[in-house]
Structures are given as C-alpha cells and as structure tokens.
VOPAMI-908930 format. One record per residue: residue in one letter; y, z, x of N, C-alpha, C in turn. Coordinates in steps of 0.2 Angstrom, whole numbers, plus 2048, in hexadecimal, padded with zeros to 3 digits. Layout:
BEGIN
+---------+------+------+------+-------+-------+-------+------+------+------+
! residuo ! n.py ! n.pz ! n.px ! ca.py ! ca.pz ! ca.px ! c.py ! c.pz ! c.px !
+---------+------+------+------+-------+-------+-------+------+------+------+
!       A !    Y !    Z !    X !     Y !     Z !     X !    Y !    Z !    X !
...
+---------+------+------+------+-------+-------+-------+------+------+------+
//
This chain:
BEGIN
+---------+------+------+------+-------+-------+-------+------+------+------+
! residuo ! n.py ! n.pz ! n.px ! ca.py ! ca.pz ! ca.px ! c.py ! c.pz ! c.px !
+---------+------+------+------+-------+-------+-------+------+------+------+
!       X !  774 !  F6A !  AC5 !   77A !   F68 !   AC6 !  77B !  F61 !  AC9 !
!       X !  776 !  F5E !  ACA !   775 !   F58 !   ACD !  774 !  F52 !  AC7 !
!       X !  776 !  F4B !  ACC !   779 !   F45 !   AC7 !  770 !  F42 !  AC5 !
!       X !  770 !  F41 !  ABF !   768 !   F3E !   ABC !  76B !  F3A !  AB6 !
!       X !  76E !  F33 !  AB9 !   770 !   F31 !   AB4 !  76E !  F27 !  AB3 !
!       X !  76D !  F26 !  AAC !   76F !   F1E !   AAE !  776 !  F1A !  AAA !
!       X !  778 !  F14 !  AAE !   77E !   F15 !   AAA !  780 !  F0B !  AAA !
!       X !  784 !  F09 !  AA9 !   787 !   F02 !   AA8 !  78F !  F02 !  AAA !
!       X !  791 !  EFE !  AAF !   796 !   EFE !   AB2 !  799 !  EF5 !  AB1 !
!       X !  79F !  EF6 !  AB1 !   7A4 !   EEE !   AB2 !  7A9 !  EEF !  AB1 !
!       X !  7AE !  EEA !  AAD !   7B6 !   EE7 !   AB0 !  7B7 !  EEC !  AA5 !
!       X !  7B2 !  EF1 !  AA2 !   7B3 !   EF6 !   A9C !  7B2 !  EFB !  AA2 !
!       X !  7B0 !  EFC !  AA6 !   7B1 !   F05 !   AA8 !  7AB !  F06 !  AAB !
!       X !  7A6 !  F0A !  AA7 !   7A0 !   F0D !   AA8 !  79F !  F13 !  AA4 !
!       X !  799 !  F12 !  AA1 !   794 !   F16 !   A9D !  78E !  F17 !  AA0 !
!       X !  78F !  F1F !  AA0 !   78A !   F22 !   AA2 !  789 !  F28 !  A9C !
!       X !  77F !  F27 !  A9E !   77B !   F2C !   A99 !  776 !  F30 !  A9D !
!       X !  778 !  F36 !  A9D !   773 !   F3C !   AA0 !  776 !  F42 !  AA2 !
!       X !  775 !  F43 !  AA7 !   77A !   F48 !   AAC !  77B !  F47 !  AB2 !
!       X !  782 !  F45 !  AAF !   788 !   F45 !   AB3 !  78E !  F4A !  AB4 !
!       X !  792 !  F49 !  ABA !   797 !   F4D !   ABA !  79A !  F4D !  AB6 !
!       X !  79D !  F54 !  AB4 !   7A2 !   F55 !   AB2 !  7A9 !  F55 !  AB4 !
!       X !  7AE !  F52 !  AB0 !   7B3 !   F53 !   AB3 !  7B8 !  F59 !  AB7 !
!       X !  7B7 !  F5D !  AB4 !   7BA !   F64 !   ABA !  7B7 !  F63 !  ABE !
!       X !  7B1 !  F62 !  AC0 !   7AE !   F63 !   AC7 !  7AF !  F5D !  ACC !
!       X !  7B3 !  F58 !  AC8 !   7B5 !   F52 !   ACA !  7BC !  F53 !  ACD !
!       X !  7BE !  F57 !  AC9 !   7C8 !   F58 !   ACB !  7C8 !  F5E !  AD0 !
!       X !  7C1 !  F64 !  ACF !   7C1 !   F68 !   AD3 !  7BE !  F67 !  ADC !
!       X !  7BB !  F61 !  ADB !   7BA !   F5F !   AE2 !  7C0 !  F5A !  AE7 !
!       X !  7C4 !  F57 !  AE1 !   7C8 !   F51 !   AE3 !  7CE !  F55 !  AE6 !
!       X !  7D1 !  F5C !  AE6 !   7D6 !   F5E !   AE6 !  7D6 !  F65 !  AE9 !
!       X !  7D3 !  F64 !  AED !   7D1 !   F6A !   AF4 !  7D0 !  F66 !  AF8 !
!       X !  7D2 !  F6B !  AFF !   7CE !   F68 !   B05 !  7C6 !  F68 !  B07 !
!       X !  7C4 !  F6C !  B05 !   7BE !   F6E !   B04 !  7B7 !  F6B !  AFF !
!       X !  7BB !  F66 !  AFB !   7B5 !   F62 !   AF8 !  7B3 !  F66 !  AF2 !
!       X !  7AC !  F67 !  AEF !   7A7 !   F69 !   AEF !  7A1 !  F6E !  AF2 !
!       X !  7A5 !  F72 !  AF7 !   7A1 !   F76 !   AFC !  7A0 !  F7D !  AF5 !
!       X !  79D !  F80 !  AF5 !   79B !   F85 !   AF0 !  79E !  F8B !  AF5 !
!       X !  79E !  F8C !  AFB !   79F !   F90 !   B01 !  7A7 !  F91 !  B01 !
!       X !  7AA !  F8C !  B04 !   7B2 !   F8C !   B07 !  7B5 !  F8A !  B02 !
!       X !  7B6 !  F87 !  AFD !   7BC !   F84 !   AF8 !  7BA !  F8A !  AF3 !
!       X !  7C1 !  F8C !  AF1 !   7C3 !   F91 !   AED !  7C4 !  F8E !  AE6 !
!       X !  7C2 !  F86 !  AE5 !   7C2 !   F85 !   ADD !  7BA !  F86 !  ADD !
!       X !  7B5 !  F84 !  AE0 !   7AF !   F83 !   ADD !  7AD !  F8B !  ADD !
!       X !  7B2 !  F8F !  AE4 !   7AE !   F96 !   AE1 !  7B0 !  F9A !  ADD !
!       X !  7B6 !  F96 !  AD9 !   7B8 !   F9A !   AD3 !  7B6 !  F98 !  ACD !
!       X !  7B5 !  F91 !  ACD !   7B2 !   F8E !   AC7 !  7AB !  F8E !  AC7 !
!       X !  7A7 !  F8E !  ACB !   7A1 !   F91 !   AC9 !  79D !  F96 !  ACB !
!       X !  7A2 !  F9C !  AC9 !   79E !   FA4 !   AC9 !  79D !  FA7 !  AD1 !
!       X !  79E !  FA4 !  AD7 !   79C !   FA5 !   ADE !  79E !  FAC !  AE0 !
!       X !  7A3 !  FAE !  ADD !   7A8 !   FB1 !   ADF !  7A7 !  FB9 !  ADD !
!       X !  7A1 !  FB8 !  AD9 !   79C !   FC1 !   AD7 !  79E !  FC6 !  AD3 !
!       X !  7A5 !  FC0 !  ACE !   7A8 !   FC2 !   AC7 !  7A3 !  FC0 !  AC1 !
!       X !  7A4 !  FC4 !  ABD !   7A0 !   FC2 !   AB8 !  7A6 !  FC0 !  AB1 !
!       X !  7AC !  FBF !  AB4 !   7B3 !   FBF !   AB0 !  7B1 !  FB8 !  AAF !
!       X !  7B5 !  FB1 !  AA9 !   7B4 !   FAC !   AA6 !  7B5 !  FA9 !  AAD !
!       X !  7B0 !  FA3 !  AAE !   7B2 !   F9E !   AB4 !  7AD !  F98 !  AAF !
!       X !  7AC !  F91 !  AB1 !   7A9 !   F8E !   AAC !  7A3 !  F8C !  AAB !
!       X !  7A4 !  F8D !  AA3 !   79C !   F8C !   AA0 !  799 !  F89 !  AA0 !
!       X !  797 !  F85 !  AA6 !   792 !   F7F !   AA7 !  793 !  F7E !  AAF !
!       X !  78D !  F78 !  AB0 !   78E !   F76 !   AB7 !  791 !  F72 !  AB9 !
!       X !  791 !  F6E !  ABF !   793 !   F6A !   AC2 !  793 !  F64 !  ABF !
!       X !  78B !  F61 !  ABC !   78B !   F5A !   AB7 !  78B !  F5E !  AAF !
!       X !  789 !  F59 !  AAC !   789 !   F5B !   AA5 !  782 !  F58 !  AA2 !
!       X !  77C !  F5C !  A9F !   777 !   F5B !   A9C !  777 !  F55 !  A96 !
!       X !  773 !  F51 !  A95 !   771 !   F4B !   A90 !  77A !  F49 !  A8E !
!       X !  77E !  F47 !  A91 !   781 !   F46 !   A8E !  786 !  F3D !  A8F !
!       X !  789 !  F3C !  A8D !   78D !   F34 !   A8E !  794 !  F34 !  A8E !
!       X !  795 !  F32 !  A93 !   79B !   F31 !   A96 !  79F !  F29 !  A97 !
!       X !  7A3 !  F29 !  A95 !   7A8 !   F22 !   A9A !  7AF !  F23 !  A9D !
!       X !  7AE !  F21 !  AA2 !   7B3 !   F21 !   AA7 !  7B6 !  F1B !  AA4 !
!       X !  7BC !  F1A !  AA4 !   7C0 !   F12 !   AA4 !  7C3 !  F0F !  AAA !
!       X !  7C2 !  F0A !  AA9 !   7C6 !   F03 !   AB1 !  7CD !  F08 !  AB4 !
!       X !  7CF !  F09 !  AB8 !   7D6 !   F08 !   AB9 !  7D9 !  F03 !  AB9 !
!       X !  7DE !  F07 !  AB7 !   7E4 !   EFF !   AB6 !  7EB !  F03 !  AB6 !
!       X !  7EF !  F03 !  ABA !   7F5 !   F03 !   ABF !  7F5 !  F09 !  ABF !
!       X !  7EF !  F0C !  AC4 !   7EE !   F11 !   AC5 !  7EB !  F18 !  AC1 !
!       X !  7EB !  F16 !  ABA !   7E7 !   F1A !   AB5 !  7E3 !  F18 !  AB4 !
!       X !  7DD !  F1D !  AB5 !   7D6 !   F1F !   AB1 !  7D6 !  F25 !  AAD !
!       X !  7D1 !  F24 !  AA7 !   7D0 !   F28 !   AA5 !  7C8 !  F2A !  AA3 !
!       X !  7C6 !  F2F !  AA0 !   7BF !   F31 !   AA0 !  7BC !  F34 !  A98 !
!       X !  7B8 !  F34 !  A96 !   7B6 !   F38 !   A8F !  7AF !  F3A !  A91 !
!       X !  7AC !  F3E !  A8E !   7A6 !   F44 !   A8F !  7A4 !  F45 !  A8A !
!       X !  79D !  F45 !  A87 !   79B !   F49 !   A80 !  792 !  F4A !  A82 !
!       X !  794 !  F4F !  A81 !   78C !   F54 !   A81 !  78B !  F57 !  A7C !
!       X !  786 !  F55 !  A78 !   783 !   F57 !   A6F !  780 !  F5D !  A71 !
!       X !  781 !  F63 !  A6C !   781 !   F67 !   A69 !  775 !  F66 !  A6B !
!       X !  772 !  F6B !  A6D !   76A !   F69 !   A6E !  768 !  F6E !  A6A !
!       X !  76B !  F70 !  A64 !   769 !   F75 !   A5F !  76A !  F72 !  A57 !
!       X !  766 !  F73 !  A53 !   767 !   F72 !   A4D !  769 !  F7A !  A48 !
!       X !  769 !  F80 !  A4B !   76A !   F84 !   A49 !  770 !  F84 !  A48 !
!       X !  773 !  F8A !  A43 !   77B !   F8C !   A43 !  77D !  F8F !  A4A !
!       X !  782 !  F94 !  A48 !   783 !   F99 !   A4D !  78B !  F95 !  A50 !
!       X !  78A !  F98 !  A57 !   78F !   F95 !   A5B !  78F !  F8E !  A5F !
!       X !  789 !  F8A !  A5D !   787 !   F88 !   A62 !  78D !  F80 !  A5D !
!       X !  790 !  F7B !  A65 !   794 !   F75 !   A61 !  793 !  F71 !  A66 !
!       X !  796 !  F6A !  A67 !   795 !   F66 !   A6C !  79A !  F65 !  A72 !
!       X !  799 !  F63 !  A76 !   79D !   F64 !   A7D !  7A1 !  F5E !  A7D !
!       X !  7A8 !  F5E !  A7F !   7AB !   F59 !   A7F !  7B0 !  F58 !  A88 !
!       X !  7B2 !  F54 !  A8C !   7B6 !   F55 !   A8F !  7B9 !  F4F !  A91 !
!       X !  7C1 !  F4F !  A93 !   7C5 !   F49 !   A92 !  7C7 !  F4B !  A99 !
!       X !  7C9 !  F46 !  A9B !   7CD !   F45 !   AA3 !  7D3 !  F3F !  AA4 !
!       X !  7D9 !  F40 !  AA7 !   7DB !   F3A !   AA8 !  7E0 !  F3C !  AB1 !
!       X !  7DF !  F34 !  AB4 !   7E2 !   F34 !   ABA !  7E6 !  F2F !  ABB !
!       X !  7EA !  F30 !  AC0 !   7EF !   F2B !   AC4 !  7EC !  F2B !  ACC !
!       X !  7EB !  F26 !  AD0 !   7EE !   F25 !   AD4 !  7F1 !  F1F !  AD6 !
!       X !  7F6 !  F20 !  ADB !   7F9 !   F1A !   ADF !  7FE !  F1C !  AE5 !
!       X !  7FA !  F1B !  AEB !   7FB !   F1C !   AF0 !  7F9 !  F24 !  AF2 !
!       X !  7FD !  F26 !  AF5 !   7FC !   F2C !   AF8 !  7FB !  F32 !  AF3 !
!       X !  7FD !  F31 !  AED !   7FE !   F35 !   AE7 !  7F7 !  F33 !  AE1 !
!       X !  7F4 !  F3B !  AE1 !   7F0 !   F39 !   ADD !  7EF !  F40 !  AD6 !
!       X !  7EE !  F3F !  AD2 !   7EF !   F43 !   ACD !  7EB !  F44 !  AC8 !
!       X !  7E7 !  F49 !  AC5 !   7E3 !   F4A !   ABF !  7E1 !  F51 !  AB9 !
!       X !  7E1 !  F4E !  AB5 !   7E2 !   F55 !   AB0 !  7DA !  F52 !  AAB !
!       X !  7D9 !  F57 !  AA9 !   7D2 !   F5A !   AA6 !  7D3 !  F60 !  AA2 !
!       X !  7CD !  F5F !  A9D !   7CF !   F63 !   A96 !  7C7 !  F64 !  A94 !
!       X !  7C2 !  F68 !  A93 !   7BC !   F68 !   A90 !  7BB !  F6D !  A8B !
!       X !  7B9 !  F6C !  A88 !   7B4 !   F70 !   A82 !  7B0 !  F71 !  A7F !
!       X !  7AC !  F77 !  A82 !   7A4 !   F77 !   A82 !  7A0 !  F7E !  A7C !
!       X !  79C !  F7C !  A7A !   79A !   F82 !   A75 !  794 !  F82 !  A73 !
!       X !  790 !  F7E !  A79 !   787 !   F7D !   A76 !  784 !  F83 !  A7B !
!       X !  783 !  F89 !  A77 !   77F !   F8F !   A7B !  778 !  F8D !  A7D !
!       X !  779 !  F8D !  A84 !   771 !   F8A !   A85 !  771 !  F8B !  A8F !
!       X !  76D !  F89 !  A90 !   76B !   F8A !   A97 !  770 !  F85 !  A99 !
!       X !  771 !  F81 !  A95 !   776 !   F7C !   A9A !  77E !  F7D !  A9A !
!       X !  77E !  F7D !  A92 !   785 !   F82 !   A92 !  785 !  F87 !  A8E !
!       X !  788 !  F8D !  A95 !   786 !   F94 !   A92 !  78D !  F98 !  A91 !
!       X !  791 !  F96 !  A8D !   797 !   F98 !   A8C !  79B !  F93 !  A88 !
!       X !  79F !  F98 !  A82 !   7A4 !   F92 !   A7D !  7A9 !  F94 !  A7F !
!       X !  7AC !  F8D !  A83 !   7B4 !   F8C !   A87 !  7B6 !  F88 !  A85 !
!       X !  7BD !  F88 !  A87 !   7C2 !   F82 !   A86 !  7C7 !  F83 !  A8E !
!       X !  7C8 !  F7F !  A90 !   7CA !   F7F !   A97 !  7CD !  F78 !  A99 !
!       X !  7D2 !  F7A !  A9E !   7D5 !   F74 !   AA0 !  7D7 !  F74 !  AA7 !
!       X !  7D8 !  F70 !  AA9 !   7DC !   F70 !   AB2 !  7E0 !  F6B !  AB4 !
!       X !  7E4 !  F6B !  AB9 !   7E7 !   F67 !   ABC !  7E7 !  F65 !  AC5 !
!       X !  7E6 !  F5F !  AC7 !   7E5 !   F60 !   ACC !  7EB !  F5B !  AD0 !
!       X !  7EC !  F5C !  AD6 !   7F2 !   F55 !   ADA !  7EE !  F54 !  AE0 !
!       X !  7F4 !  F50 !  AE5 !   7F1 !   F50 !   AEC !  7F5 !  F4A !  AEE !
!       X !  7F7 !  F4B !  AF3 !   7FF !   F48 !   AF4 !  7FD !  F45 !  AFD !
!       X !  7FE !  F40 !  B00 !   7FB !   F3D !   B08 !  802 !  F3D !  B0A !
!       X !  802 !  F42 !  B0F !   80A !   F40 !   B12 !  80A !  F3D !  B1B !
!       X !  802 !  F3A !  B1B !   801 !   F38 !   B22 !  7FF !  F3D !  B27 !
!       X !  803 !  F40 !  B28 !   801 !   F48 !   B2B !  7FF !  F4C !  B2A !
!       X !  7FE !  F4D !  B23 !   7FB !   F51 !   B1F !  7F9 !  F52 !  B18 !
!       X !  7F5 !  F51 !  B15 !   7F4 !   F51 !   B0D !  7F4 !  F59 !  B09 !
!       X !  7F9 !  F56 !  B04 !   7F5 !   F5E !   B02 !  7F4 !  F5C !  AFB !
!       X !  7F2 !  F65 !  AF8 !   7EE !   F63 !   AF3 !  7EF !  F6B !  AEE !
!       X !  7EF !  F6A !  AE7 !   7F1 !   F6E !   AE3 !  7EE !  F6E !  ADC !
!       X !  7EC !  F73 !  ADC !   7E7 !   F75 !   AD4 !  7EA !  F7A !  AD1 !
!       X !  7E8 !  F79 !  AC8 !   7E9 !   F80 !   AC3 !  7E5 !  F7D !  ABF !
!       X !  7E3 !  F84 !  ABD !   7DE !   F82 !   AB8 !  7DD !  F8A !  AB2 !
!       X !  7DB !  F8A !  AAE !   7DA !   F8D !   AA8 !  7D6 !  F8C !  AA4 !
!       X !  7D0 !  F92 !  AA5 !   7C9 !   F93 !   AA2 !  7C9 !  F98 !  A9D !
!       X !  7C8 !  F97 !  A96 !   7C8 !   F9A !   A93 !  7C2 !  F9C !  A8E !
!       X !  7BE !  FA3 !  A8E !   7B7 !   FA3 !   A8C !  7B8 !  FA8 !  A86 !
!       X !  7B3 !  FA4 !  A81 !   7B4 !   FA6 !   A77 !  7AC !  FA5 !  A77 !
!       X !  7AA !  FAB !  A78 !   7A1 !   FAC !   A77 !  7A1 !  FB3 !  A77 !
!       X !  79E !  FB2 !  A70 !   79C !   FB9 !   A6B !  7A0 !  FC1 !  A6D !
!       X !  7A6 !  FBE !  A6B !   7AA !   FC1 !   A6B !  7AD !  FC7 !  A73 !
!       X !  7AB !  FC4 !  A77 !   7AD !   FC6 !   A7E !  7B1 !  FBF !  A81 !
!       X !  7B5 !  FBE !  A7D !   7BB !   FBA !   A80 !  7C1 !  FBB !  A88 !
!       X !  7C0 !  FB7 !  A8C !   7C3 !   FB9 !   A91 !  7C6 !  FB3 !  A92 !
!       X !  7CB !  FB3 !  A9A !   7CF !   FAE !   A9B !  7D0 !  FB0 !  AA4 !
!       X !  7D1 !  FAA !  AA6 !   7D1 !   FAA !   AAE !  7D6 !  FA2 !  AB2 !
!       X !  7DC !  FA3 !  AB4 !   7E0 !   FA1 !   AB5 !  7DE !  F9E !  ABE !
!       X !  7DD !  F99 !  AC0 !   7DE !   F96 !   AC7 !  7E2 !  F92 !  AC9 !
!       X !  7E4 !  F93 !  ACF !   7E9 !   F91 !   AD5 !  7E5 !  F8D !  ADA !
!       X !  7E5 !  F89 !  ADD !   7E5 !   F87 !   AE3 !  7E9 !  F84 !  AE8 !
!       X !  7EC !  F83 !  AEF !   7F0 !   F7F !   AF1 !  7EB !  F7E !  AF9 !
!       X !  7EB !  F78 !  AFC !   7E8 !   F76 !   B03 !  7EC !  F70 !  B04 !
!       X !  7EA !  F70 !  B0A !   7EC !   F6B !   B0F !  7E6 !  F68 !  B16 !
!       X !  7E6 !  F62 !  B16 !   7E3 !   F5E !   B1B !  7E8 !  F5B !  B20 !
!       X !  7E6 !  F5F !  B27 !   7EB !   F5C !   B2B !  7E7 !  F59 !  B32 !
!       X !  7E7 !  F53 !  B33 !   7E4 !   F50 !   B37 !  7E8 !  F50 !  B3D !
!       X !  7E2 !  F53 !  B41 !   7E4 !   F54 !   B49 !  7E1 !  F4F !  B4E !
!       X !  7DC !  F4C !  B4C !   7DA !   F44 !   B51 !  7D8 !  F3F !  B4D !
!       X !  7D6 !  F3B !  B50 !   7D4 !   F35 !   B4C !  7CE !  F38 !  B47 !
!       X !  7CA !  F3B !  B4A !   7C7 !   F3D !   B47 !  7C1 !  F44 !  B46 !
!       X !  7CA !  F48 !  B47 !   7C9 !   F52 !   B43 !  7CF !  F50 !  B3F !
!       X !  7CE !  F54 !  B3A !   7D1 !   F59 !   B37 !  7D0 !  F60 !  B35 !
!       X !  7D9 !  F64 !  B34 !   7D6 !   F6C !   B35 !  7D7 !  F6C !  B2B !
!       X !  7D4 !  F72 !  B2A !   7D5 !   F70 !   B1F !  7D6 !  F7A !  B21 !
!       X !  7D8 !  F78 !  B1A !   7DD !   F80 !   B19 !  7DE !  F7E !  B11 !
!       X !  7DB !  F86 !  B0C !   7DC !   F89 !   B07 !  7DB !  F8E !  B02 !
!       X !  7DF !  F8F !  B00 !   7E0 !   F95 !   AFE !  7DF !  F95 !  AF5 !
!       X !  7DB !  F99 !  AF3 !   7DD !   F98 !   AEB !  7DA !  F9F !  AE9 !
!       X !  7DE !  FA1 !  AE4 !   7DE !   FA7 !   ADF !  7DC !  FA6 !  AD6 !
!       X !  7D7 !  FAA !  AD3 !   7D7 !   FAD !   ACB !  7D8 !  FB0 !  AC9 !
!       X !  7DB !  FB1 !  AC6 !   7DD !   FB8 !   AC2 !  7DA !  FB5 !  ABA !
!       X !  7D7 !  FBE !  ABA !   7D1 !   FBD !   AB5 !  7D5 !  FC3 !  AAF !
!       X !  7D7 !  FC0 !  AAA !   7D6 !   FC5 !   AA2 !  7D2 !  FC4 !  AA0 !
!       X !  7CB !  FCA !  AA2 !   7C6 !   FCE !   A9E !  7C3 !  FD2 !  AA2 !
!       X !  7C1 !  FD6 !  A9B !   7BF !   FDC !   A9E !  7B8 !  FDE !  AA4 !
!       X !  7B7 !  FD9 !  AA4 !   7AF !   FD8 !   AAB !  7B4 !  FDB !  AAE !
!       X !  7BA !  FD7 !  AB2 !   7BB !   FD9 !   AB8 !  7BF !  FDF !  ABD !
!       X !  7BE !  FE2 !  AC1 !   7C1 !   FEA !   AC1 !  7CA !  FE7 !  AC3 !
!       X !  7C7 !  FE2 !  AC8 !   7CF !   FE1 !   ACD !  7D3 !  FDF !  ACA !
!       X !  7D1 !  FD7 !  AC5 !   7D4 !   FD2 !   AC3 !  7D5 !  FCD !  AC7 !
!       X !  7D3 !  FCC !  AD0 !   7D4 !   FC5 !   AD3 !  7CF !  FC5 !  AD5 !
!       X !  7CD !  FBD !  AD8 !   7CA !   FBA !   ADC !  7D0 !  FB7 !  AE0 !
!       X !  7D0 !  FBB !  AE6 !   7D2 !   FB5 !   AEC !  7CE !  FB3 !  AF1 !
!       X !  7D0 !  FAE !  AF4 !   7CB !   FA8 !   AF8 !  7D0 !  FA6 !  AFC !
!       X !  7CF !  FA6 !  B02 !   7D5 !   FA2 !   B0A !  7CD !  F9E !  B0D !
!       X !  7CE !  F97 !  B0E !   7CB !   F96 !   B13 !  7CD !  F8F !  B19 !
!       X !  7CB !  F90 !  B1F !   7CD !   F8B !   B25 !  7C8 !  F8B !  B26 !
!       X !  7C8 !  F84 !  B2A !   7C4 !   F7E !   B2C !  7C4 !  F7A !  B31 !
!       X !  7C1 !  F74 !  B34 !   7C3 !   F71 !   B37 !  7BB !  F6B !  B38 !
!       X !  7BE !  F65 !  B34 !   7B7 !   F61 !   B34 !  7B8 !  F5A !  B39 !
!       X !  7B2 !  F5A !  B3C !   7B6 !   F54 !   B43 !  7AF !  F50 !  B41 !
!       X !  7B1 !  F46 !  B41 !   7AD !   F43 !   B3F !  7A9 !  F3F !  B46 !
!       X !  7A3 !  F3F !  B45 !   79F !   F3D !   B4A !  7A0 !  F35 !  B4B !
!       X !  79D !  F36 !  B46 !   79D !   F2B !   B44 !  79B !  F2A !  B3E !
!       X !  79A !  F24 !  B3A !   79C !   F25 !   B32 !  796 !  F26 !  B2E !
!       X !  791 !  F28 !  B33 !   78B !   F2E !   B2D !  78A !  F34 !  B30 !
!       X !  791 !  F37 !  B34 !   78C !   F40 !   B37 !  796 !  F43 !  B3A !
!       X !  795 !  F49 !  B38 !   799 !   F4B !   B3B !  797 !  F52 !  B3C !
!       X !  79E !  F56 !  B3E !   79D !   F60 !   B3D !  7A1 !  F61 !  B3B !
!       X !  7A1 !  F68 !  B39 !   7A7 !   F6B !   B38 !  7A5 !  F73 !  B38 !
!       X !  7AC !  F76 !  B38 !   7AA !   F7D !   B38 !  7B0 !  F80 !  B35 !
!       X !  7AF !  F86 !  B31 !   7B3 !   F89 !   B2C !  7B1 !  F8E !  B2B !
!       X !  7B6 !  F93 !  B28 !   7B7 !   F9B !   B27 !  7B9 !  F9C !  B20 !
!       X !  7B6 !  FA1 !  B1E !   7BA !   FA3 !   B15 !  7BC !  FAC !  B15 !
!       X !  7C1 !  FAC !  B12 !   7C0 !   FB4 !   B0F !  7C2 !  FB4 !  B09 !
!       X !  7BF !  FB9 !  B05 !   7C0 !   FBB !   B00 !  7C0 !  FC1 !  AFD !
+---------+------+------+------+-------+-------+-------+------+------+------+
//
C-alpha cells in the first residue's frame, strides 16, 4: 500500500509511473477528521475490509500497482486526475485493465471531490471486479470544519455480485491554538449475501494537541 514511484512534475501537472495512490484513498483520507488512520475513521475501515465483513468494500489498496497517473495543474480551483493500471495477464477470463478518474474544486474554505474507478485485473493486487465511485466535501467555518462522504462499491466477480453503500459526516473543532477535538460517525450498508446484519457502523472521538511542528499527541476512542 505504500507510494514506490518515479514521476515528472511542472506548470503540465505531473506524471507519475509505479505505485501510487489511488484516488479513493485520496478522497477517503481528505474528507474525514481522522485522515488515513486504519483504527478511528470509518471510511478507511469500511473501504478496506477492517470492519470483519467479508461483504463488497474495495478491490485494491491504498496505491495502485505498475500503473501511470496524471494529475493536472489547478486552475481556478480545478484539478483533475486519470489512473490506468494494465491488465498483468495475457490470458482470457475476467481479467481487464484498471482505470480511475477524479476531479476537485477548491476555493477557500470549500473543498470538494468525486472519483469513479474501474478495476477487473484479478490478481494479488486487484483482487475483485468493481466499478465504484464516491463523493467527498468539507466546508471551514473557522470554528469548526466539517466533513461529508458517500460512496458506492459495487462487486461483479464470478458471479457473487454485491453492493455496499457509505456515509460519513465529521467535524474538527478547535479548542486552542493548538488542540483540536475530531468527531465521526460513518455507516455501510451492505447488499450481499456475506453479511448476517447488513451494517457496519463506526462512531469515533478524539482529541489531537500539537506539540511543535514535528511532534504532537492525541487520543481517541472508536465503537463499532
């Protein structure tokens, strides 16, 4: 899941070739209070399996293997992104190539991004044929930021087809110059048959206070 890539960057964007992030896991970290923590944010433990369902969540990791990406310049607040990861099979079958497209807004306190992937190379890197997309915001109102996901995972491998719908809503609310308390709540509800209940839910708080600009703490709690 980690970035192993080399790339070329200027006033065209940036191309990169390897493994890199992918976009979901780019929108799923931007639009939480909780980042990327596998532990306390309710997207990463719904989008990658943590949550001890075996119901559709997504087919790949966090980067994407051998694959080439560009990112483009922003310009009046819009960037956009494209994704292609080749098929590492010369057989027939189900195996196809991975695609994903992204685009965002920011401007000022307002920030905004939607993502779409499409993945069908069956293999240790991607082990499930999906099509998926999400939405993320996140709005700074000085006192408070908050933050808003949906997303929709949908799994088409050999013929055990499932579908698993995500919510998220948090907020960052700063108590001194330097704590903030974080607060999130996200649910999935899963159509297939894996799962007995049908949900995953996730509540978690926080509270991370910065030391100085390489060290801080935090402490946080989760249920689910």
């Amino acid at each position: 899941g980690r970035g192993s890539w080399v790339g070329l960057s200027g006033d065209f964007g940036r191309v990169a070739l390897g493994q890199y992030d992918n976009a979901f896991f780019t929108m799923g970290l931007a639009y939480n209070p909780f980042g990327s923590s596998m532990t306390f944010s309710p997207s990463m433990v719904s989008y990658y399996s943590l949550g001890g369902f075996l119901a559709p969540s997504l087919g790949y990791d966090t980067g994407w293997v051998n694959s080439i990406t560009y990112e483009t310049p922003t310009i009046g607040g819009f960037s956009a992104a494209l994704q292609f990861a080749p098929k590492e099979t010369s057989a027939g079958g189900d195996a196809k190539n991975n695609y994903a497209v992204s685009a965002a807004y920011n401007a000022g306190a307002l920030s905004v991004m939607g993502v779409y992937t499409s993945s069908g190379d069956i293999n240790s890197a991607y082990f499930d044929r999906q099509k998926n997309w999400g939405l993320g915001a996140s709005y700074d109102f000085g006192a408070a930021k908050l933050f808003a996901q949906y997303s929709v995972v949908k799994s088409e491998t050999g013929g055990s087809d499932g579908k698993s719908k995500f919510f998220q809503i948090g907020a960052t609310v700063p108590v001194t110059e330097a704590g903030k308390v974080m607060v999130s709540y996200g649910q999935t509800k899963y159509d297939d048959f894996y799962v007995a209940d049908g949900k995953l839910k996730q509540f978690s708080l926080g509270y991370d206070h910065s030391l100085s600009k390489r060290s801080g703490v935090y402490a946080a709690l989760t249920s689910k």
